[in-house]
C-alpha positions in Angstrom: -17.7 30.0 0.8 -18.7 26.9 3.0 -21.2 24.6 3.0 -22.7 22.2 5.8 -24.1 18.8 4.0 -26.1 15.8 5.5 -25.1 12.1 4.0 -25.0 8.9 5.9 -27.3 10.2 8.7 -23.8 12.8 9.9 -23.2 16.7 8.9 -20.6 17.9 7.6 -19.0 21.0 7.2 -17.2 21.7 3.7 -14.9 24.1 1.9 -14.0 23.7 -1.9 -10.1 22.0 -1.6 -11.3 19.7 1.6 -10.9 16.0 2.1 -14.0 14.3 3.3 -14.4 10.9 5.1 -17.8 10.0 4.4 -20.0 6.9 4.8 -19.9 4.3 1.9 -21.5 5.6 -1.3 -21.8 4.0 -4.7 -19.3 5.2 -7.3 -15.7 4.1 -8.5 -12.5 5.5 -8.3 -12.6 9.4 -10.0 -16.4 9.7 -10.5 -18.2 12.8 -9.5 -20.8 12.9 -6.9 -22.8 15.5 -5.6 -24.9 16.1 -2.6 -27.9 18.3 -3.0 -28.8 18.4 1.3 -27.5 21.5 1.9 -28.4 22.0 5.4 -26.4 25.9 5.6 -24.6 28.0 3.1 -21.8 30.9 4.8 -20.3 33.1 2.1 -18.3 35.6 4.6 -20.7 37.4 6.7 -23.6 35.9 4.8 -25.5 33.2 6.4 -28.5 31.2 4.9 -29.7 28.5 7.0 -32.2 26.3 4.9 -35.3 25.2 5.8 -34.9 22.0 6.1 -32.1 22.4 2.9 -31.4 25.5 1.0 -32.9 25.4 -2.4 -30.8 25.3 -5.5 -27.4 24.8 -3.6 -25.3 21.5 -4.2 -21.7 20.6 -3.4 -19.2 18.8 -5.9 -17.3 16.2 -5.4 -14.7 13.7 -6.7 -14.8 10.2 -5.1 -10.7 8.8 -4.4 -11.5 5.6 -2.4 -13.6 3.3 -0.8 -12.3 1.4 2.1 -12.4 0.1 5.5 -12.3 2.1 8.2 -10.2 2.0 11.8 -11.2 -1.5 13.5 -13.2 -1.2 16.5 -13.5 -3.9 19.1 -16.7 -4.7 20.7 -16.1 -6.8 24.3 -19.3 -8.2 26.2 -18.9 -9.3 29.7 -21.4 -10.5 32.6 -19.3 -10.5 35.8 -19.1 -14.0 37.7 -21.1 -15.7 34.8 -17.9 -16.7 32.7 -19.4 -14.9 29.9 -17.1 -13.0 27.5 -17.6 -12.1 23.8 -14.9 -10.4 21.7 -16.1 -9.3 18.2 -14.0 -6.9 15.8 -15.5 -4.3 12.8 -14.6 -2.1 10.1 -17.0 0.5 9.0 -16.5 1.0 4.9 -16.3 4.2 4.6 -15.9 6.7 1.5 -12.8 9.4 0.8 -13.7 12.4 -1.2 -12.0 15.7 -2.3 -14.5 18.5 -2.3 -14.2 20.5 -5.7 -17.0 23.5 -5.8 -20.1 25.1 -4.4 -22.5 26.4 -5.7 -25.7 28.7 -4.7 -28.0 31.1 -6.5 -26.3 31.2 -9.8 -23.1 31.6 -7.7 -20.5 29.3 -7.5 -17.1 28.4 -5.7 -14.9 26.1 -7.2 -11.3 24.2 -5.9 -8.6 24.8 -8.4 -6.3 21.6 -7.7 -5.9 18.9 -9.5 -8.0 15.8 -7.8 -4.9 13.0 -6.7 -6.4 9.5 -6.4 -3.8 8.0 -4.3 -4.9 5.8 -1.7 -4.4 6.4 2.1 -2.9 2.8 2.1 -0.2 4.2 0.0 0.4 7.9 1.0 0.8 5.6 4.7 3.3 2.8 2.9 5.7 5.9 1.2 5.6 7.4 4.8 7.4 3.9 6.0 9.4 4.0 3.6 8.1 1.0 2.0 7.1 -0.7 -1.6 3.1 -0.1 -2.1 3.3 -2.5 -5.1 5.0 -5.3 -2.9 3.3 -4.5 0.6 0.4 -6.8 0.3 1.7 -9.7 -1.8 2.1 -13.1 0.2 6.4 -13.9 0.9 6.2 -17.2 -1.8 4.4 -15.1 -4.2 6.9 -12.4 -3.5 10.0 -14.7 -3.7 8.4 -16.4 -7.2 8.4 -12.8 -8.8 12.1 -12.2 -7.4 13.3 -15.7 -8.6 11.6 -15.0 -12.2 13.9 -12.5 -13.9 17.3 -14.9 -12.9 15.4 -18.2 -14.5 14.7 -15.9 -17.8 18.2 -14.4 -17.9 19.7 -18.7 -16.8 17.6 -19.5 -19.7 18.4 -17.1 -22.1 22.4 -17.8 -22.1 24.2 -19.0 -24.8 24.5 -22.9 -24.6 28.1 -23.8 -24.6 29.9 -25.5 -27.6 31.7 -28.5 -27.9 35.0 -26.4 -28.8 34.2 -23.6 -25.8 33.8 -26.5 -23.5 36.8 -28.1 -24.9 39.0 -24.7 -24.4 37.6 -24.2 -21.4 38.8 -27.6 -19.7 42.1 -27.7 -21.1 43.4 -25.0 -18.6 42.2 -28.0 -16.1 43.8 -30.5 -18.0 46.8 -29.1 -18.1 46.7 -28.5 -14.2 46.3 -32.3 -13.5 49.0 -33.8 -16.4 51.9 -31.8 -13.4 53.5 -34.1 -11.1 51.8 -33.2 -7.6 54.4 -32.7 -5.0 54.5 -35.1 -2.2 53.7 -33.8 1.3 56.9 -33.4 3.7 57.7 -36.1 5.6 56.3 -35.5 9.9 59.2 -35.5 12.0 56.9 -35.9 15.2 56.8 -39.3 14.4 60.7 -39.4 14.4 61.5 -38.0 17.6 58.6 -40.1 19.2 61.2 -43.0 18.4 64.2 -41.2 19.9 61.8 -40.7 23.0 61.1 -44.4 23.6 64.6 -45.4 23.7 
């Protein structure tokens, strides 16, 4: 069974199981919406158009994310007047995962389980990246790297007296030997035979 809808001033044709990219809509992160426009309802070789909307249909759905859309650039220009604008937007936009149908006292439901991971990170694990670490500033990055290596510096033992005490008497006993003295340079010597 499919279903064509009307939100945000667009169609669109649905299936239970589809991903739709919608126009913003109010909701967080798992709620439910539904959408009673129901412009057409195909069930096989059934068609009913409505008129405008078929009555007692709605379509299911389980928000994932809202979030800005692909940046379009909008460039004025009047030739031989010096005149150029250059402006940038994001449409917010809403992701959801269509999850039944349902018509005269028949219904059509997905049986998946809804995932609410976010585009941004279904596109970081395709780069191989860190989701959690993508969008965190270097410093603030470094700071949380540093953190763990100033808890673990500050949770070492404190030497003792007696550990420091063993600990330089290997050195002591390295400096109480005679050093040997260096060789003696025998360029210098047969500099002297040279000048006579």
């Amino acid at each position: 069974m499919y279903a064509v809808i009307k939100t945000g001033g667009k169609q669109y044709r649905v299936q239970p199981g589809d991903i739709l990219v919608v126009e913003k809509l109010d909701g967080e992160p798992g709620a439910a919406v539904a959408f009673g426009d129901v412009l057409l309802l195909g069930d096989g070789e059934a068609v009913t158009v409505g008129e405008p909307t078929v009555a007692g249909a709605s379509v299911a759905a389980t928000l994932i994310e809202t979030r800005k859309g692909e940046k379009v650039k909008i460039f004025k220009k009047i030739r031989r007047q010096g005149y150029r604008r250059t402006r940038g937007h994001r449409q917010a936009e809403t992701v959801l995962r269509v999850t039944g149908i349902t018509a005269g006292g028949k219904e059509t439901k997905w049986d998946g389980e809804v995932s609410l991971t976010t585009k941004a990170e279904l596109d970081a694990r395709a780069r191989g990246l860190d989701f959690a670490t993508l969008n965190v500033p270097k410093k603030a990055a470094k700071v949380q790297a540093e953190a763990p290596l100033a808890k673990a510096l500050k949770a070492a033992p404190k030497k003792t007296a007696a550990a420091k005490a063993e600990a330089e008497a290997p050195e002591a006993a390295a400096e109480s030997k005679p050093a040997k003295k260096p060789a003696a340079k025998k360029a210098a010597a047969k500099k002297d035979d040279a000048a006579e």
